[in-house]
MIDOSE-1310 file (N, C-alpha, C; in nm, 2 decimals, decimal comma, always signed):
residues 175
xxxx	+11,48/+15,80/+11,21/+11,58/+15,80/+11,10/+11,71/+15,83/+11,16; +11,80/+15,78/+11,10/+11,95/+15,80/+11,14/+12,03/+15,89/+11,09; +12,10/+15,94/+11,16/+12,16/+16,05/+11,08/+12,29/+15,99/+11,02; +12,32/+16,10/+10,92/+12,41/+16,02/+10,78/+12,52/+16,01/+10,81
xxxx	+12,58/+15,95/+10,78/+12,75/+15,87/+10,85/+12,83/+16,00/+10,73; +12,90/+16,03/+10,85/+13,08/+16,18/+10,81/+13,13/+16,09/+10,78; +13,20/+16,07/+10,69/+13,37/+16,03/+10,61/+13,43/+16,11/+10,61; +13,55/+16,12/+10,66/+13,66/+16,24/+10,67/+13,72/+16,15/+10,56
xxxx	+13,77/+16,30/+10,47/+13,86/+16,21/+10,37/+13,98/+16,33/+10,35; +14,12/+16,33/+10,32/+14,19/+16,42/+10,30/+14,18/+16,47/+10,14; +14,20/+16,57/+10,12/+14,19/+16,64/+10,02/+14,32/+16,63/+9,92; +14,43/+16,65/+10,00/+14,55/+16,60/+9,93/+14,63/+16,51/+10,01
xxxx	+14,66/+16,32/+9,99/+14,71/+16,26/+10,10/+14,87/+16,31/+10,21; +14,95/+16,38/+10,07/+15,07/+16,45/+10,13/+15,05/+16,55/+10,27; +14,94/+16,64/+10,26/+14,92/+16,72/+10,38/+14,79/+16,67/+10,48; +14,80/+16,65/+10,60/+14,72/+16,58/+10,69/+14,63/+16,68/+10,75
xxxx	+14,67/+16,80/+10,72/+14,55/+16,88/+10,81/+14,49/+16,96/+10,70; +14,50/+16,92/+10,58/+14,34/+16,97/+10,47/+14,22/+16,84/+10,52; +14,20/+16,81/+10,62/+14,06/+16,70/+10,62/+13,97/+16,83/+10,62; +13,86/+16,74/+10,53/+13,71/+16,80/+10,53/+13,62/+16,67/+10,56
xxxx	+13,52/+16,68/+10,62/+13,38/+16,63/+10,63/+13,29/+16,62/+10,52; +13,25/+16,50/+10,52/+13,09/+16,52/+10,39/+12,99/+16,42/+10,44; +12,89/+16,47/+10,44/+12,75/+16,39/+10,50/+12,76/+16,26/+10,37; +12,75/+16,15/+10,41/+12,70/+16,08/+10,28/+12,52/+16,03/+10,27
xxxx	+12,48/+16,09/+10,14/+12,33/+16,06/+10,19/+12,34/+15,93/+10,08; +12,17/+15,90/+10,15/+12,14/+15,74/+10,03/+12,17/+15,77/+9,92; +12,14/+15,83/+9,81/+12,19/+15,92/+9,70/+12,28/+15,82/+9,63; +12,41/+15,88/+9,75/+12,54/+15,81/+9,71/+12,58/+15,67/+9,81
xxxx	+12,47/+15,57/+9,82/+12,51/+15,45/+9,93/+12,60/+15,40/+9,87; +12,69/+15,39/+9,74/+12,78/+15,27/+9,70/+12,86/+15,35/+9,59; +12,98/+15,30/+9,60/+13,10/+15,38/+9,54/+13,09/+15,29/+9,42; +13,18/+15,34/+9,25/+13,22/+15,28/+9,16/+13,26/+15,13/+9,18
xxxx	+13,29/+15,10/+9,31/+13,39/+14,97/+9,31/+13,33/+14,84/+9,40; +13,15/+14,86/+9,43/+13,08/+14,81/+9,51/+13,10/+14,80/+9,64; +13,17/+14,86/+9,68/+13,15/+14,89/+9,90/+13,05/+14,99/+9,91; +12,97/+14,94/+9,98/+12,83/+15,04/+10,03/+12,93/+15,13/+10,15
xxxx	+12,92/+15,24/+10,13/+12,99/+15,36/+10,20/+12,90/+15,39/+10,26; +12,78/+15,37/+10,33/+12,68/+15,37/+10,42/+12,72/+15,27/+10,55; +12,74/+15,17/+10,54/+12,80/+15,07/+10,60/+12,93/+15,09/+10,64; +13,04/+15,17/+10,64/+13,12/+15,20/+10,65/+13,13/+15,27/+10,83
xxxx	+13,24/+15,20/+10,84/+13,23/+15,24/+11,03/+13,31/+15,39/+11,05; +13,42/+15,38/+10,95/+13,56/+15,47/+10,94/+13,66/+15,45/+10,78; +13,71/+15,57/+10,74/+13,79/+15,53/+10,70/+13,89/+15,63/+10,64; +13,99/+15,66/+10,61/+14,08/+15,75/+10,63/+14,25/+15,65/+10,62
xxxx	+14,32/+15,77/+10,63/+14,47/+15,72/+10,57/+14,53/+15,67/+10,73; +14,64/+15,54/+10,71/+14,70/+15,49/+10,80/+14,85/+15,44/+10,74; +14,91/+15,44/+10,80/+15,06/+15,35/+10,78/+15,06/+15,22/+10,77; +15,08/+15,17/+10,70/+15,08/+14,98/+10,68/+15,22/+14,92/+10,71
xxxx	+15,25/+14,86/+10,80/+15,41/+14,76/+10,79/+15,40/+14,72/+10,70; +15,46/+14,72/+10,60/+15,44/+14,61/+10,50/+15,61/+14,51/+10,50; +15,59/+14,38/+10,42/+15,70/+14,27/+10,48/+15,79/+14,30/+10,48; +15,86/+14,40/+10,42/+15,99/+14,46/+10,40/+16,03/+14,52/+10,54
xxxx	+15,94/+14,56/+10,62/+15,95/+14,66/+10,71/+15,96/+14,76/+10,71; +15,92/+14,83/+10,56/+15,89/+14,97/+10,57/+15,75/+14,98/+10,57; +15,67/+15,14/+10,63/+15,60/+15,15/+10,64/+15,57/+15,20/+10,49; +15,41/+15,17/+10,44/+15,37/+15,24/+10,35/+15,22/+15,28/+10,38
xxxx	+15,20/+15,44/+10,33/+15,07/+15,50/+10,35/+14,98/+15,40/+10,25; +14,83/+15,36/+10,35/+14,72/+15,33/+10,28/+14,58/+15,41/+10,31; +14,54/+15,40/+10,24/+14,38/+15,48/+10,25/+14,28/+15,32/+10,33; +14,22/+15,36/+10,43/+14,17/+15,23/+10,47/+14,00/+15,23/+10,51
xxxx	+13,88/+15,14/+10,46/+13,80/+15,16/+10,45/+13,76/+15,03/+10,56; +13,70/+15,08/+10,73/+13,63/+14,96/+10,81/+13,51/+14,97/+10,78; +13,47/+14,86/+10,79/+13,28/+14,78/+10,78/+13,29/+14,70/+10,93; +13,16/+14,69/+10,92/+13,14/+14,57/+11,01/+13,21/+14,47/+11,03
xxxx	+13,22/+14,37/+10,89/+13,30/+14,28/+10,89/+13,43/+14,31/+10,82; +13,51/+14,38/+10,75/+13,61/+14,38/+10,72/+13,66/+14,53/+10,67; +13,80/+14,50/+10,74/+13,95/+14,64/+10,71/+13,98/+14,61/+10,51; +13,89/+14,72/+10,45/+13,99/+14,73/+10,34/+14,09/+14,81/+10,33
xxxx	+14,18/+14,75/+10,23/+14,31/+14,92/+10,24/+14,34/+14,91/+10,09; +14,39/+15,04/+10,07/+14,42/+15,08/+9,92/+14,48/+15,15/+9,90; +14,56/+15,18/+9,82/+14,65/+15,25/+9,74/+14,65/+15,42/+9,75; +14,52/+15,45/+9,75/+14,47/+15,55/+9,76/+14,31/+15,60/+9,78
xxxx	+14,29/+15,71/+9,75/+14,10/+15,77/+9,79/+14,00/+15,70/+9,68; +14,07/+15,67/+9,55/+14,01/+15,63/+9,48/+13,91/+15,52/+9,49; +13,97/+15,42/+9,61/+13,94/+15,31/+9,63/+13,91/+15,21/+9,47; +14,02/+15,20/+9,42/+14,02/+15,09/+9,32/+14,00/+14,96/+9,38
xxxx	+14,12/+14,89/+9,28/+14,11/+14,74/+9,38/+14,14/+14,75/+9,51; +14,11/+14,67/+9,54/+14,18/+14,68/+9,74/+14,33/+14,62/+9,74; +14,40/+14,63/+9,79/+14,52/+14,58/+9,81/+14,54/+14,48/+9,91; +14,47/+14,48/+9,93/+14,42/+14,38/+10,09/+14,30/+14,39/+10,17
xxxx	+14,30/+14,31/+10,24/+14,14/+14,29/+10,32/+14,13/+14,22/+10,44; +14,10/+14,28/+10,57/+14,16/+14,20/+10,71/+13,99/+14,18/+10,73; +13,96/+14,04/+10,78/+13,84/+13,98/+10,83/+13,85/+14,08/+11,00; +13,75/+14,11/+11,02/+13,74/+14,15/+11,15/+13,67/+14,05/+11,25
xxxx	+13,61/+13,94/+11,20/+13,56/+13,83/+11,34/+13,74/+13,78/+11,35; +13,69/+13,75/+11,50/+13,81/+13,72/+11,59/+13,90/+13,82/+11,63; +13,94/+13,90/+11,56/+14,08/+13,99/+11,59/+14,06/+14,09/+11,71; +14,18/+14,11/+11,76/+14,21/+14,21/+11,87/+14,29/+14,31/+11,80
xxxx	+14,24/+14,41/+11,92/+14,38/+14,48/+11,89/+14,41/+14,60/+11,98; +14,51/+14,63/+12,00/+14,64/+14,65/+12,06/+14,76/+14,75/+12,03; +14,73/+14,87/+12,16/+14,86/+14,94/+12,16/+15,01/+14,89/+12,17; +15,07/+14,89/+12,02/+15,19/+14,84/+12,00/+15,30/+14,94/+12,07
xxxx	+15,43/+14,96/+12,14/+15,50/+14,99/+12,21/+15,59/+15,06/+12,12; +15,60/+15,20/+12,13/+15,66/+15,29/+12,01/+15,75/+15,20/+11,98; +15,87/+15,18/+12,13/+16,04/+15,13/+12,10/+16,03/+15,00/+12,01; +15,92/+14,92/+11,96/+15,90/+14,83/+11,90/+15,94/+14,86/+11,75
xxxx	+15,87/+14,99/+11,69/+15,84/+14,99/+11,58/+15,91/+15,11/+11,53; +15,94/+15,19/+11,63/+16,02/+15,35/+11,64/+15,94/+15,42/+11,55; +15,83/+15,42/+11,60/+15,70/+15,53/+11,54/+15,64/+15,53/+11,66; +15,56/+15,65/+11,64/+15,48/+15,69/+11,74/+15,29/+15,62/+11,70
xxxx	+15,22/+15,65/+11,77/+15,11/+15,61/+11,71/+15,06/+15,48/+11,68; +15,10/+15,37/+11,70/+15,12/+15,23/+11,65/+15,02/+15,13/+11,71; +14,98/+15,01/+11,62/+14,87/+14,98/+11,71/+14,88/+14,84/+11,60; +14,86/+14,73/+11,68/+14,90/+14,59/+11,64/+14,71/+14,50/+11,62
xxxx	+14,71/+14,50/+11,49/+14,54/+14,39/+11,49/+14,58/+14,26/+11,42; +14,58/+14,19/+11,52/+14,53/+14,07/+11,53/+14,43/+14,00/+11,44; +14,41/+13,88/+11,31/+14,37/+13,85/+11,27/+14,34/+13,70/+11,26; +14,26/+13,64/+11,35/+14,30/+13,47/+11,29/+14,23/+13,40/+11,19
xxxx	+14,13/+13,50/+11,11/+14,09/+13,43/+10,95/+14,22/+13,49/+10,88; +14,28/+13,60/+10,90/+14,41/+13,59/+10,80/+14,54/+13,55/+10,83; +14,54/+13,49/+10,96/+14,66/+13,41/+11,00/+14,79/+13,55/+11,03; +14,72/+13,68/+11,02/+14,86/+13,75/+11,06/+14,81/+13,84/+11,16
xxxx	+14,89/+13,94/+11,19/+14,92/+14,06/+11,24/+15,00/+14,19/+11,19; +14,88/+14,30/+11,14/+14,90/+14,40/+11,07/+14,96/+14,48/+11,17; +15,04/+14,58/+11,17/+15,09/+14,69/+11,23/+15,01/+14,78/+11,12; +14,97/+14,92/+11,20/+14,91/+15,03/+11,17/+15,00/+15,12/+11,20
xxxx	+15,00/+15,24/+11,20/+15,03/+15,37/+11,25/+14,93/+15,48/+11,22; +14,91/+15,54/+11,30/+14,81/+15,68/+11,26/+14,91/+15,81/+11,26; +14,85/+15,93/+11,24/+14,91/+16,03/+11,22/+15,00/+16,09/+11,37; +14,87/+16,03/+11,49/+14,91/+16,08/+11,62/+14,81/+16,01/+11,72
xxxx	+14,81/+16,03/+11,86/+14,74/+15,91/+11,94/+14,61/+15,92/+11,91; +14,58/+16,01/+11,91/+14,42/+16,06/+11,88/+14,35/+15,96/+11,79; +14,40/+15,98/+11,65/+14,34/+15,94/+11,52/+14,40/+15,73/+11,61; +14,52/+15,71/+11,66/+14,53/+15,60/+11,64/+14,41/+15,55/+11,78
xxxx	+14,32/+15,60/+11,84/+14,27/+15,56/+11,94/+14,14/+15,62/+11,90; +14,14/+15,62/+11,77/+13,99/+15,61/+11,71/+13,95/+15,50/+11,63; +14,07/+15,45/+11,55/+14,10/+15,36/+11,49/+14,09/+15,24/+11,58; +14,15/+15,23/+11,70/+14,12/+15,14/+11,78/+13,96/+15,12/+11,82
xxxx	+13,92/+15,22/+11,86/+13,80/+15,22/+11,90/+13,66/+15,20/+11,79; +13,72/+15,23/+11,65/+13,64/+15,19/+11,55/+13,61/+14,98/+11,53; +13,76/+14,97/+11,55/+13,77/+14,84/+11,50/+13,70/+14,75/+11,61; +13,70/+14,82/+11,76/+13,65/+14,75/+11,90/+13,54/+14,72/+11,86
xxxx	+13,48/+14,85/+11,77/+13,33/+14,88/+11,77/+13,25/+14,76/+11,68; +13,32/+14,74/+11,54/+13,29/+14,63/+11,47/+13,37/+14,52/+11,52; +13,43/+14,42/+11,58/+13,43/+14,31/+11,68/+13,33/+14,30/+11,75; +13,28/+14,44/+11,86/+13,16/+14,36/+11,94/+13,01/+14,33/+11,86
xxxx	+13,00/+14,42/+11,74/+12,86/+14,39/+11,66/+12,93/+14,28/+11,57; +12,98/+14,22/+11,55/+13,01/+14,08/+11,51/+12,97/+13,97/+11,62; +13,03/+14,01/+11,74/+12,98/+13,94/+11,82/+12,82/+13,90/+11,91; +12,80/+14,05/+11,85/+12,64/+14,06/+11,90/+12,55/+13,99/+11,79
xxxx	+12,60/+14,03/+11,63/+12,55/+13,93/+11,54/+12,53/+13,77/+11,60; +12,63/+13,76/+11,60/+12,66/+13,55/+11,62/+12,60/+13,55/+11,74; +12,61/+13,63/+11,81/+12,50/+13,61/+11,97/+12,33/+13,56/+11,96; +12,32/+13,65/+11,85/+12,15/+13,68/+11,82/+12,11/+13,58/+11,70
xxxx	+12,20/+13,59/+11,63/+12,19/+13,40/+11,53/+12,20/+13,28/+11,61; +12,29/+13,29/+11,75/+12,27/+13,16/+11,82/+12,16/+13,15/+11,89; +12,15/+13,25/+11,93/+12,00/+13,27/+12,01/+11,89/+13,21/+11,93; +11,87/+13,30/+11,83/+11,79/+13,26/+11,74/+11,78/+13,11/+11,68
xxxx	+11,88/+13,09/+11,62/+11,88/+12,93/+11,64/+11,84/+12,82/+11,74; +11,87/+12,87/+11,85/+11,85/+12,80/+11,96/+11,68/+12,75/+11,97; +11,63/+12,92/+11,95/+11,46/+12,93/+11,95/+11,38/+12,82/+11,86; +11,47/+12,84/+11,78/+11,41/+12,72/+11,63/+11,38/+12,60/+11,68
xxxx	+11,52/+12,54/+11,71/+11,55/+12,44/+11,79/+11,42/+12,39/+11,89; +11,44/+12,51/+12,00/+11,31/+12,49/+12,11/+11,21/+12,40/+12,07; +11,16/+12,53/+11,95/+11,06/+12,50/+11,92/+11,01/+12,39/+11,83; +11,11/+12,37/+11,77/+11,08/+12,18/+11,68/+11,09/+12,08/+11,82
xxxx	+11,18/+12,10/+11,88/+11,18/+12,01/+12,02/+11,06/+12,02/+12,06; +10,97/+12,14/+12,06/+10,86/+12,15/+12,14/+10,77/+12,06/+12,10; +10,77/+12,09/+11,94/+10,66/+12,07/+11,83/+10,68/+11,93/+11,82; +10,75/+11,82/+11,82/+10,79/+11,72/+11,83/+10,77/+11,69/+11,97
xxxx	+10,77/+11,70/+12,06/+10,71/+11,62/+12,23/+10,53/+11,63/+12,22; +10,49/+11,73/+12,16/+10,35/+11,76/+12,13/+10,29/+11,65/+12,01; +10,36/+11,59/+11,92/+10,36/+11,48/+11,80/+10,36/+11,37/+11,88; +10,43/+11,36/+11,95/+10,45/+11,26/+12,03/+10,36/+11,20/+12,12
xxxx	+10,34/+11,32/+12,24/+10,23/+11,32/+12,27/+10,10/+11,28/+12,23; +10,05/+11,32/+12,13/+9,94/+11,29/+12,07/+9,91/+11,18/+11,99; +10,04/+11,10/+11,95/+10,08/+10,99/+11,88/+10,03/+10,88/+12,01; +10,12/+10,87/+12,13/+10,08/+10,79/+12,22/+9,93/+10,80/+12,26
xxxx	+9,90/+10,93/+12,29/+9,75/+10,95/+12,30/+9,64/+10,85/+12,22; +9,66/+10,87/+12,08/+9,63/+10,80/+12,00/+9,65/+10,63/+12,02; +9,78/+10,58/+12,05/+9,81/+10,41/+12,05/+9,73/+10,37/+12,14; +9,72/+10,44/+12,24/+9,65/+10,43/+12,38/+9,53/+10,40/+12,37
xxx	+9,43/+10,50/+12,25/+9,26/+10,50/+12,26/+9,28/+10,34/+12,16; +9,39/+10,34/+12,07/+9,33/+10,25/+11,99/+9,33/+10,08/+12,05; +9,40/+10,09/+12,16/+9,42/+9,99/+12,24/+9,31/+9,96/+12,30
């Protein structure tokens, strides 16, 4: 058995060092708004570039396959949603953005590039390493479906030279 996935969530988003911890058990696998919070890699508050170029705080919830972000803890609607197959991502260079903490992902199902910020390197180099984390099990997914496909494959190729086989076998005696 696995032990139950911590969500750090802030208690009030204005002050950053009220985080508390909470075990989530099956009980509670799925929030009001249908994201299985079991499945959930990380999630917690981040800075958003948004197009204006100001930053705005979002509450942001990673899965396996996708960065949701929101408005707040509530997690209502999502305000947006970044696909995690394909993307990188990348220590953005303070003097770039004149914040500290900054970190650039890469998306090519959404055709952009989000800027993040975290509170400090720490949180932003967990965040990194969260999102690394779901990229490589995407990857190991499509590894193990290709594989697996492949097997299928084999084995109709197999199953078919053995048809075959026995087909000629057959033309042969009847000859």
């Amino acid at each position: 058995m696995t032990e139950p996935l911590i969500l750090t969530k802030l208690t009030d988003p204005s002050i950053p060092s009220q985080e508390t911890s909470a075990p989530i058990t099956p009980s509670s696998s799925s929030d009001h708004f249908g994201l299985n919070i079991l499945t959930a890699e990380k999630s917690g508050w981040l800075w958003l570039k948004g197009p204006d170029s100001s930053f705005e705080r979002r509450y942001f919830v990673l899965s396996t396959h996708q960065l949701k972000f929101f408005a707040d803890e509530e997690c209502g609607d999502d305000i947006g949603s970044i696909s995690m197959e394909g993307c990188s991502v990348e220590i953005a260079p303070e003097s770039k953005y004149m914040r500290q903490a900054v970190f650039e992902l890469s998306s090519p199902l959404n055709a952009r590039v989000y800027i993040c910020s975290a509170e400090n390197g720490t949180e932003m180099q967990d965040w990194m390493n969260a999102v690394r984390r779901a990229m490589l099990r995407i990857r190991r997914e499509k590894a193990k479906q290709a594989s697996a496909k492949s097997q299928v494959n084999d084995e109709e190729e197999h199953s078919g030279n053995r048809s075959r086989s026995s087909s000629n076998a057959n033309d042969n005696n009847n000859n």
